[in-house]
C-alpha positions in Angstrom: 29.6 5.4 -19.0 27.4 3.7 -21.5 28.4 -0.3 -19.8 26.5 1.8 -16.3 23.8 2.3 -18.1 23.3 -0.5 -19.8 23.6 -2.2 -16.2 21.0 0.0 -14.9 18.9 -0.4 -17.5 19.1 -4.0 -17.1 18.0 -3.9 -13.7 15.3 -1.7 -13.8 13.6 -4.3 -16.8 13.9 -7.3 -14.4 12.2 -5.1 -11.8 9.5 -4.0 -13.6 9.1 -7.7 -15.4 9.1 -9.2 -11.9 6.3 -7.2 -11.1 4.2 -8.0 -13.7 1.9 -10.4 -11.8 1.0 -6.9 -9.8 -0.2 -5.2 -13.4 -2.7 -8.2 -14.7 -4.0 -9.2 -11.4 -5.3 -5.3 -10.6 -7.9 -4.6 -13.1 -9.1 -8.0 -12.5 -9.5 -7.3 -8.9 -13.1 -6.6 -7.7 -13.2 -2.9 -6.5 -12.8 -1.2 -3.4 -16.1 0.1 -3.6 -17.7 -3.8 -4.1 -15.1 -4.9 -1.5 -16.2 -2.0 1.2 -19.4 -3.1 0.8 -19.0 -6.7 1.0 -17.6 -6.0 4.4 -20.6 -4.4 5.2 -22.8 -7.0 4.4 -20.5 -9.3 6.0 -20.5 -7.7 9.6 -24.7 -7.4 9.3 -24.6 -11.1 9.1 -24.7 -11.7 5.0 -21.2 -12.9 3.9 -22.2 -13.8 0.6 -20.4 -11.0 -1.5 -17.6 -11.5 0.5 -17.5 -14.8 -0.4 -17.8 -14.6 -4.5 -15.2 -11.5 -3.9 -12.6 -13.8 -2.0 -13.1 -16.8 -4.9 -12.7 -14.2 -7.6 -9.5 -12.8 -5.7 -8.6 -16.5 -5.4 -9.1 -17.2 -9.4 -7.1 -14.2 -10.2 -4.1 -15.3 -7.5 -4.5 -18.5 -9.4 -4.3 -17.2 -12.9 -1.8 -14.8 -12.4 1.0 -16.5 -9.6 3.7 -14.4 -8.0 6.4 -15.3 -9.5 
């Protein structure tokens, strides 16, 4: 019926709104490829990238809270 739809519809927008946090943090993110080598660096003894990575991830957590 059309009320079942509606319904659905309903709660497939307040899934996909809750989520949102998930669609502006990503792009934002640094990316694998910088993290992967961050890691690298890290376990030769440099954890400088990994520490600018984990303050950007940290600004971004910030900026864009779970709801």
């Amino acid at each position: 019926t059309w009320a079942k739809i509606q319904e659905h519809l309903a709660t497939m927008q307040a899934e996909f709104d809750a989520l949102e946090y998930q669609r502006l943090r990503e792009p934002k993110y640094p990316s694998i490829k910088d993290v992967t080598v961050a890691l690298a660096e890290k376990a030769e003894g440099d954890s400088t990238m990994w520490d600018e990575i984990s303050a950007k991830r940290a600004e971004v957590k910030e900026a864009h809270p779970k709801p």
